[in-house]
KEMI-562104 format. One line per 3 residues: for each residue x, y, z of N, C-alpha, C, O. Coordinates in steps of 0.001 Angstrom, whole numbers. Layout:
KEMI-562104
X,Y,Z,X,Y,Z,X,Y,Z,X,Y,Z  ...;
//
This chain:
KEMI-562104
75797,-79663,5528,76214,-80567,4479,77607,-81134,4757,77762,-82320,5049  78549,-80321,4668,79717,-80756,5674,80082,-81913,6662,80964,-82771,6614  79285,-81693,7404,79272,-82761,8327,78087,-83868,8080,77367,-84259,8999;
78022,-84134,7295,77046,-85216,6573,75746,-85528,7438,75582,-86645,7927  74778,-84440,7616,73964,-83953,8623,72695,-83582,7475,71615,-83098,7815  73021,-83868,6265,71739,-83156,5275,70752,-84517,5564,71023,-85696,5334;
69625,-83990,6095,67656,-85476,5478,68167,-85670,6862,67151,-86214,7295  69018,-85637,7944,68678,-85792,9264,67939,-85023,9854,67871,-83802,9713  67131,-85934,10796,66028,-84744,11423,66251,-83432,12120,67457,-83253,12289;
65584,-82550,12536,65472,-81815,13177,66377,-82053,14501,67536,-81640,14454  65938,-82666,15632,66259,-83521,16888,68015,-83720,16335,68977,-82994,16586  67946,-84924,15552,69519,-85303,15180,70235,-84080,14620,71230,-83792,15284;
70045,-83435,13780,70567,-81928,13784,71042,-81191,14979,72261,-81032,15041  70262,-80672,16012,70755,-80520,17284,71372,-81344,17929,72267,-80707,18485  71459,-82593,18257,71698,-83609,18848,73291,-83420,18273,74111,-83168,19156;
73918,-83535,16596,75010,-83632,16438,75669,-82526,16523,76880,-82613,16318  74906,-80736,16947,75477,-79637,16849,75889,-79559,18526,76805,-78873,18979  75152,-80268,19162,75728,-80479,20886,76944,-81403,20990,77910,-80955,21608;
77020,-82502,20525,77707,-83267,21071,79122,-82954,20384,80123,-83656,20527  79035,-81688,19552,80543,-81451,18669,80631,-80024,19012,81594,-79379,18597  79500,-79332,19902,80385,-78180,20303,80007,-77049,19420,80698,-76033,19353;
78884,-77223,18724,78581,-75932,17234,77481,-75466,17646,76649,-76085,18310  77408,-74245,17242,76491,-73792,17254,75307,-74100,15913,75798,-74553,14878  73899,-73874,15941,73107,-74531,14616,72879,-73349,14176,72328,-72464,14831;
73382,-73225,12760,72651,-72219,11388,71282,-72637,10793,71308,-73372,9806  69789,-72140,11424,68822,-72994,10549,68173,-71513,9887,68293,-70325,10185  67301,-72402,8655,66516,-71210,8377,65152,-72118,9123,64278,-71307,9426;
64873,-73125,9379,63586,-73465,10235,63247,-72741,11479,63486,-73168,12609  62849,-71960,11286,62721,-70925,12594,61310,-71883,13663,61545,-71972,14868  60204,-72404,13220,59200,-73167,13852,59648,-74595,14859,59501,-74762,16070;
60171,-75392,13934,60790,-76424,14502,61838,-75745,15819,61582,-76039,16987  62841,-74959,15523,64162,-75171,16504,63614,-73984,17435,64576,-73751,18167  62692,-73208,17755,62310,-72475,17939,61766,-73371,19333,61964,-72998,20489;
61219,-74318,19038,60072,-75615,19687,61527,-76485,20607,61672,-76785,21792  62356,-76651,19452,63322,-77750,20423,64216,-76567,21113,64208,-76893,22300  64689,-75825,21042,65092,-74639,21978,64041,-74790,23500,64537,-75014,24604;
62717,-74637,23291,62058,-74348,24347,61973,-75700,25042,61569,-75818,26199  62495,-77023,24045,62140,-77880,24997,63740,-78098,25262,63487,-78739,26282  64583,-78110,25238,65898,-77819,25944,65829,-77363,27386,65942,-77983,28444;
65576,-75900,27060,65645,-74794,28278,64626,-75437,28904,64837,-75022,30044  63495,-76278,29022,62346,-76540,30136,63376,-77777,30839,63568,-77899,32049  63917,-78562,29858,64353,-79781,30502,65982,-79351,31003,66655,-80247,31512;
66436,-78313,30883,67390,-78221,31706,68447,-78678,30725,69501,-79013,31267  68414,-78760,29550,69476,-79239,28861,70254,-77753,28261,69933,-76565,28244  71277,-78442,27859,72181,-76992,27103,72641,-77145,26045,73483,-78041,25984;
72305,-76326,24650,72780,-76489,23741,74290,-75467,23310,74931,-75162,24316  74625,-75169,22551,75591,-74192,22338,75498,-72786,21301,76361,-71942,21062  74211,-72903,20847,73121,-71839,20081,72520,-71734,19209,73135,-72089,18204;
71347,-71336,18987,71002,-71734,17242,70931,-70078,17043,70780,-69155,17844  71078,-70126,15858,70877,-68557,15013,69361,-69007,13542,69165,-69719,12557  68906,-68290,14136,67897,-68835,12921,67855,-67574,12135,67956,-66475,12680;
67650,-67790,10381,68498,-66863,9731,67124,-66925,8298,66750,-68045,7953  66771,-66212,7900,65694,-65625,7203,66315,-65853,6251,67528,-65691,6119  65546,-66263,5457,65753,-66550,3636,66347,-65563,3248,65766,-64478,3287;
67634,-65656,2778,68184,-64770,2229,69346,-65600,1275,69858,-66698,1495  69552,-64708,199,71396,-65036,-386,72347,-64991,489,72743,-64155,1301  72645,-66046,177,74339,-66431,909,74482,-65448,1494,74291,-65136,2669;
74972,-64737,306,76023,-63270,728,74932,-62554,2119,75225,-62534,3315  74096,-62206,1694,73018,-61710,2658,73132,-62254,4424,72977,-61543,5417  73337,-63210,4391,73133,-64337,5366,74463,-63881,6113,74497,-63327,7212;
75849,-64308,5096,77313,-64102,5913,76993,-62438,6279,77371,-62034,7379  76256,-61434,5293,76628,-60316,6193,76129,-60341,7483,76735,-60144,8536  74676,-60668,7248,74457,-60843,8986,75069,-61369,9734,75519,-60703,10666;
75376,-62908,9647,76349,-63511,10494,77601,-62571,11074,77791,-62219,12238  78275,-62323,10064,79747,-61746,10491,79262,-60951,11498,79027,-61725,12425  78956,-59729,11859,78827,-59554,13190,78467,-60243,14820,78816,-59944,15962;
77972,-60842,14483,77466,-62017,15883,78357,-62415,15616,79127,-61926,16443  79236,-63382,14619,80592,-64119,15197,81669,-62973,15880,82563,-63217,16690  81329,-61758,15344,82785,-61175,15846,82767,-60420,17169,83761,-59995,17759;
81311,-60297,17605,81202,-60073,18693,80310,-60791,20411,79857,-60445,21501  80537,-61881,19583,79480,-62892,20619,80861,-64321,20960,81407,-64998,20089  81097,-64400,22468,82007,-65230,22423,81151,-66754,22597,79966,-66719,22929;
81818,-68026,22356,80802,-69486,22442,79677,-69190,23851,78449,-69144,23934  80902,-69012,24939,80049,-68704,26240,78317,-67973,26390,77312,-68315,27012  78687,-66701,25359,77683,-65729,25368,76482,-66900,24603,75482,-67271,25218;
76729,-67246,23550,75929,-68470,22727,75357,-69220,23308,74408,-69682,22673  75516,-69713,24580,74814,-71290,25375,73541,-70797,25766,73113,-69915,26510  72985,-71852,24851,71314,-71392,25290,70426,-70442,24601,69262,-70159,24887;
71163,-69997,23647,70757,-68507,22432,70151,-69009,22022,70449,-70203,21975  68757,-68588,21351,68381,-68645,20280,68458,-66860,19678,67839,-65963,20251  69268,-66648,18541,69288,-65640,17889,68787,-65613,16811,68884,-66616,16103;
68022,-64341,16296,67570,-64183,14973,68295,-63292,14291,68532,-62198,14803  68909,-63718,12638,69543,-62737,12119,68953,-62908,10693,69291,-62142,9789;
//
């Protein structure tokens, strides 16, 4: 929402989380799951997606906070993580 990225597609979602260097927070696990695999076939590099299970906020940052505090950007290129 932030980055004025909300009703953009899937594709443009990744597309603006590459070209700025972020990693993607989705809960679409099907879709990015699909553009992940078509990344890694075509040789492209993203900077990571974390795909993150319906949960409350709070729920969500607890998971998160560990992977940020122990995963550096480097370790991220090309991740797809589930939390």
């Amino acid at each position: 929402m932030e980055a004025g990225q909300l009703g953009n597609t899937d594709v443009a979602q990744l597309n603006y989380a590459v070209t700025n260097s972020k990693v993607l927070l989705t809960h679409n696990r099907a879709d990015f799951e699909t553009l992940a695999r078509d990344y890694y076939e075509s040789g492209r590099t993203h900077c990571g997606i974390i795909i993150a299970v319906r949960r409350t906020p709070h729920e969500i940052v607890r998971r998160l906070l560990p992977v940020l505090n122990s995963t550096t950007a480097d370790e991220m290129e090309n991740v797809l993580r589930y939390i």
